[in-house]
N, C-alpha and C positions, 0 to 999 in steps of 0.2 A: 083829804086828797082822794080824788077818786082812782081807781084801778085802774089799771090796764090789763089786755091780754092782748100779747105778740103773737102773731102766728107766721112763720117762715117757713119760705121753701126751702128746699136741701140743696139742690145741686145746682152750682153757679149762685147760689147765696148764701144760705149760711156758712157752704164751701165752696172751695174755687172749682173741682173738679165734677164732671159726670161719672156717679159710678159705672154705670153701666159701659159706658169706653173703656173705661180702666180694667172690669171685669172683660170686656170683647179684646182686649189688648195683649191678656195674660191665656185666650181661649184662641187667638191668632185667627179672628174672624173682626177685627176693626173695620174695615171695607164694610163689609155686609151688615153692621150694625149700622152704618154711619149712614147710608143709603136706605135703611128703612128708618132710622129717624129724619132722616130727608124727605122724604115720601109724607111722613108725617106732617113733618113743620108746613108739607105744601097742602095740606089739607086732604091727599090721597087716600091716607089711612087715620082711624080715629086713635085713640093712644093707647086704649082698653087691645085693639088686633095687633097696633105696631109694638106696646109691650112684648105679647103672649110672642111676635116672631123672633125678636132681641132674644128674649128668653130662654126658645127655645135654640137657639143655635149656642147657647153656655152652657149644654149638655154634655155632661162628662167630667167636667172638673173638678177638682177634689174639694172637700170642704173646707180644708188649709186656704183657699184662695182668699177666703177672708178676712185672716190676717194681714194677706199680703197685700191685699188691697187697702186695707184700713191704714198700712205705713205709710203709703201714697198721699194720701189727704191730707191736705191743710186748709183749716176754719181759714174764711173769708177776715180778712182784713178788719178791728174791731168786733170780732162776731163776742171775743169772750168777755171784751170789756162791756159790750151793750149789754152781756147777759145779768153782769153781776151790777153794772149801775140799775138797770130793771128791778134787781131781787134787791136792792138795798132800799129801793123807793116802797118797795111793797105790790109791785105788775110783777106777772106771770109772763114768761115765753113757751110759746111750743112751738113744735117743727112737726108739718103734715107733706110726705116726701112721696112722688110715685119710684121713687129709690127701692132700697131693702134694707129692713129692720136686719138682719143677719148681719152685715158691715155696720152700719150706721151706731146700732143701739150705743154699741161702749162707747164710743165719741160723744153723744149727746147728754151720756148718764155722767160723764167725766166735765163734762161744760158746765152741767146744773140745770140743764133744761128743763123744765117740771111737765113738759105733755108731748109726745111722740105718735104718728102715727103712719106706719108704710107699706110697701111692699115685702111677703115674707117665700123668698127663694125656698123650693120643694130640696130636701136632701133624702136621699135613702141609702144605706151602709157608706157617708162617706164623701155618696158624690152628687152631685146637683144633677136631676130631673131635668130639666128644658123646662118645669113649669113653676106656677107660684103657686102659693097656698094660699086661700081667702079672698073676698072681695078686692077687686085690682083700686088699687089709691088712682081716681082719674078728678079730670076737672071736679065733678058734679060730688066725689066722694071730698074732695078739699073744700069744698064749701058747706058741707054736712056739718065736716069734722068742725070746723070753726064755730057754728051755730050750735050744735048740739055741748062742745066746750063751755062757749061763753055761756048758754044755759044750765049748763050743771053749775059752773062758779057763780052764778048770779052776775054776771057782770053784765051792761046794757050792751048792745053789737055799736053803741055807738062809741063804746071805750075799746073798741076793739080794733087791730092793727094788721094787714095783711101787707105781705113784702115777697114780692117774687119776679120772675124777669121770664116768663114763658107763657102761653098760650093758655096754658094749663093750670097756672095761677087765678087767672082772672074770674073765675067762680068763687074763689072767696074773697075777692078781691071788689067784686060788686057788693057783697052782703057785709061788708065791713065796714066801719065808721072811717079809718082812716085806709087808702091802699096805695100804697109806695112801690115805683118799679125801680128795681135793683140792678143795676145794668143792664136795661130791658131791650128785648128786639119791640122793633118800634109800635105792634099792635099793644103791645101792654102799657108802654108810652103815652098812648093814645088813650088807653082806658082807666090810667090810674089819675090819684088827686095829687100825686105827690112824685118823686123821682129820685134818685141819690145816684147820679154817674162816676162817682170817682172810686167805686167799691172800698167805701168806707162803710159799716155796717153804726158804726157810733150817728151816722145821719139819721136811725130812726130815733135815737135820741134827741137831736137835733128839730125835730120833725114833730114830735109830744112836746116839744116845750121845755124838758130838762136845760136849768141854766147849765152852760159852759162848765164854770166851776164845780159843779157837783161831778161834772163827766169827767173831770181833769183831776180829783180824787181816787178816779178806783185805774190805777198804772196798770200796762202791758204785762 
């Protein structure tokens, strides 16, 4: 049987929530976040400037906020049961997030997820910067990641799996064998081969071919 490799997006798929709302939420700048990813979704600003301004208005907050934010989250519907029907077939999942590794990592290491790659929020004594550290995770860096993945594990891009529901997916979403949109806003609808609207995440199973019965082995 040949491999797979899953690659998911973070926010609104593999969980239900947007970190960075939930971060603008606890910094009492909701409004002004929400208005420049508005700006964005309209094509105003690219995601690389509209990050860097999100960002920086989460200036000040203590590093504790990442706790608090991480009780907030819950995996997508299915998300834990696809991981482990995956790993008992012998396919790899990862998750490439323009999110932050800061929040996200423990959740993903606690799932089983075998490949991770995000955004890593600036701290100094304590308290968050307004900026990021490293290369910012945008479209162009999620279809890197996927390609340069499936080439380290040997796996062909034609066993390869991209699942996301934003604008910002569809970079690795083109260079993937299979791309499924996940409760998608309608240009990814548009761009994918495949779709899953009922945020059931067990439909990438569905989607590879896994029979029923094997899915209906590994319980909630």
């Amino acid at each position: 049987m040949s491999k797979f490799l899953v690659v998911l997006d973070m926010d609104s798929t593999f969980i239900q929530e947007e970190v960075i709302d939930l971060l603008a939420a606890h910094a009492g700048v909701g409004a002004e976040v929400a208005a420049i990813t508005e700006q964005s979704m309209r094509g105003e600003l690219d995601f690389q400037d509209s990050l860097r301004l999100r960002v920086a208005l989460l200036q000040g907050l203590p590093e504790e906020i990442f706790e608090n934010v991480r009780s907030e989250i819950t995996l997508s519907m299915g998300a834990r049961r696809m991981v482990d029907v995956l790993h008992g077939r012998g396919d790899l999942v990862a998750v490439v997030s323009g999110g932050f590794e800061n929040i996200i990592s423990p959740i993903l290491e606690a799932v089983g997820v075998d490949y991770f790659r995000a955004n890593s929020l600036e701290v100094e004594s304590g308290i968050l910067t307004g900026r990021t550290i490293g290369p910012i995770i945008d479209r162009a860096a999620k279809a890197t990641f996927l390609q340069e993945l499936a080439g380290e594990l040997s796996i062909p891009l034609a066993n390869t799996v991209a699942v996301g529901d934003g604008a910002n997916d569809l970079g690795m979403m083109a260079v993937a064998g299979l791309s499924i949109a996940f409760n998608a806003k309608p240009v990814v609808l548009a761009g994918a081969t495949a779709s899953i609207l009922d945020g059931d995440l067990t439909g990438v199973l569905k989607l590879i071919g896994v029979p029923k019965e094997e899915i209906e082995r590994y319980q909630l």
